[in-house]
C-alpha positions in Angstrom: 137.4 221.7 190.0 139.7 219.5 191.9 136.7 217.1 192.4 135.0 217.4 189.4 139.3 216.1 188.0 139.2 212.8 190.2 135.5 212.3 189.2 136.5 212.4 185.6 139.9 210.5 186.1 137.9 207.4 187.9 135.2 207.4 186.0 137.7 206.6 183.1 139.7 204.1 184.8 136.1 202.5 185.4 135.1 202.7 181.7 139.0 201.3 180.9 138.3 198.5 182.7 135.1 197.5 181.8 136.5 198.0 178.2 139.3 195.8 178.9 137.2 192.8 180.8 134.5 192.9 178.2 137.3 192.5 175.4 139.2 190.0 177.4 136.0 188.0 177.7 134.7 188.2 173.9 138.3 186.9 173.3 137.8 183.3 176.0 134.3 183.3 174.3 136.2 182.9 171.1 138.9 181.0 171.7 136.5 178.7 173.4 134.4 178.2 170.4 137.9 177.6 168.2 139.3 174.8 171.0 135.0 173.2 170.7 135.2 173.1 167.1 139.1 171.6 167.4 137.7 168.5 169.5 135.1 168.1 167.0 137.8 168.7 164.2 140.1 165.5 165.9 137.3 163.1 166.2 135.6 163.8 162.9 138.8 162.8 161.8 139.3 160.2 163.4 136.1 158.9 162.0 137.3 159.8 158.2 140.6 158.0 159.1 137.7 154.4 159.8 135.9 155.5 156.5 138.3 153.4 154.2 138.8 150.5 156.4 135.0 149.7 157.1 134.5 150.5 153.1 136.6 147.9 152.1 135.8 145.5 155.1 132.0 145.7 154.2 132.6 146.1 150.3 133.3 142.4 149.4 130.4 141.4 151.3 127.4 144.1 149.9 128.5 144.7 146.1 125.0 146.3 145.8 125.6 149.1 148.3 128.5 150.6 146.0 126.5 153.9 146.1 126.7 154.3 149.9 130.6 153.6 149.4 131.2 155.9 146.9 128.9 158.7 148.7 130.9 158.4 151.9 134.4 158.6 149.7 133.2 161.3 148.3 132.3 163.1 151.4 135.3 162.7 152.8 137.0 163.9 149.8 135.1 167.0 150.1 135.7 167.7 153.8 139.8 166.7 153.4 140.0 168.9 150.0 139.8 172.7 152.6 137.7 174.2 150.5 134.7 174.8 152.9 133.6 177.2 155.5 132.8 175.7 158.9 129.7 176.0 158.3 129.6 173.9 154.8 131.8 171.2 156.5 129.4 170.6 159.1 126.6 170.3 156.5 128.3 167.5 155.2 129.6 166.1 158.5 126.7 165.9 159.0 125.8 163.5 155.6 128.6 161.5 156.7 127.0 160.0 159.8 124.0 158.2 158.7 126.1 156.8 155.5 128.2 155.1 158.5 125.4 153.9 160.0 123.5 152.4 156.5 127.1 150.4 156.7 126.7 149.0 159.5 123.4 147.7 159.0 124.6 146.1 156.0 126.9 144.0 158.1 123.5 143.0 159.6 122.8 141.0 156.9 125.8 138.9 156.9 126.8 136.7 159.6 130.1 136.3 158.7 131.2 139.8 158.2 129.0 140.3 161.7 131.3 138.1 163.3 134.8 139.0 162.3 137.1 140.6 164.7 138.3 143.1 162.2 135.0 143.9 161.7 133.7 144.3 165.1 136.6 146.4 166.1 136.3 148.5 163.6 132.0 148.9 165.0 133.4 149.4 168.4 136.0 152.0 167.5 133.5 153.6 165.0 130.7 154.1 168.0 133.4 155.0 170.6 134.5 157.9 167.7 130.5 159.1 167.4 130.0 159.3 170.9 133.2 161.8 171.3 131.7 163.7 168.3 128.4 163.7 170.4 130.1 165.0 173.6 132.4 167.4 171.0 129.4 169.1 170.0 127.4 169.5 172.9 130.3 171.7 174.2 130.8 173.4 170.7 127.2 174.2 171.5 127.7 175.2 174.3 130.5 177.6 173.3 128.7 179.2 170.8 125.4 179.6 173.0 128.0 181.3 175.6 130.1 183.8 173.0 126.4 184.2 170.8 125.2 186.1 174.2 127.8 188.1 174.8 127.4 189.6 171.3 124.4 190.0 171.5 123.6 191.5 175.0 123.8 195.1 175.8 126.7 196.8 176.6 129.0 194.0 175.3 127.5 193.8 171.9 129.2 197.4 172.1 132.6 196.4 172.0 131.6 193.0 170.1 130.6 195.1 167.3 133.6 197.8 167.3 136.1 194.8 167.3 134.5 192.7 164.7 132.9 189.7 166.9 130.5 187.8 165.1 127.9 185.2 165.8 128.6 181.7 165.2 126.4 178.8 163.6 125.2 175.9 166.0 126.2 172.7 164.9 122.4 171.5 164.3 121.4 168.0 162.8 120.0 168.3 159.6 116.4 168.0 158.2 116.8 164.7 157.6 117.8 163.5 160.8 115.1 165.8 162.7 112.0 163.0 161.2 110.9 160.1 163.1 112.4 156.8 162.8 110.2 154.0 162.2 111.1 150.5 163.7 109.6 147.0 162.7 110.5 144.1 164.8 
């Protein structure tokens, strides 16, 4: 009886702490995947913050790109206003980047706005900004490939599901960006 006590008694210690760990490791997973969509949070705005300044550097130079303007104001109207998920803000994050890019191909065709230090600090400070959002969401990614597992797998999708742990959405490029791109020289 004495035995059959201790068995019981260290068999729930064991159970306890495998309770406790998985818990405790759902919880990094999380947090994780908050602090990854935080560094992709402080560059994206970052980026919005270079939105008006390149709009109005480029503007007086391509009038007849006002709709690019206006879409990438808008956007960044959108994302500032709170009103999305996570998920519907990176949807239009993801809008956002090849607007900045149709910008700076407009600057292409003028040699004077090409060569201005205002503008060329603001291109260099623009692709410094999108290669921290790169780097951002590979380890979002990453994050989310790590916690996704967890709540998935057996025996920790056990304790995922009792306390609520759900699967989070990649940050994934959208259709658009997926295509091939053609280049003419």
């Amino acid at each position: 009886m004495r035995d059959m006590l201790i068995f019981v008694v260290i068999g729930g210690g064991v159970f306890c702490a495998f309770l406790i760990g998985s818990y405790n490791s759902l919880v990094a997973k999380r947090n994780m995947v908050r602090n990854a969509f935080s560094s992709i949070d402080v560059n994206l705005r970052k980026r919005h913050d270079l939105i008006p300044a390149l709009v109005e550097t480029v503007k007086g130079f391509a009038k007849h790109e006002e709709q690019t303007f206006t879409r990438l104001i808008e956007a960044r109207q959108e994302i500032r206003s709170g009103n999305l998920s996570d998920s519907e803000r990176l949807r239009v994050e993801e809008q956002i980047g090849p607007g900045m890019h149709r910008l700076i191909a407009v600057a292409e065709d003028y040699p004077e706005l090409k060569s201005s230090d205002h503008f060329l600090h603001l291109q260099r400070t623009l692709n410094e900004v999108e290669e921290q959002i790169s780097a951002a969401r590979r380890a979002y990614n990453a994050a989310v490939f790590e916690i996704n597992n967890s709540i998935e797998s057996y025996p920790s999708n056990l304790i995922a599901n009792a306390f609520g742990f759900q699967c989070h959405d990649f940050f994934e490029a959208d259709a658009d960006s997926r295509g091939s791109v053609n280049v003419s020289l």
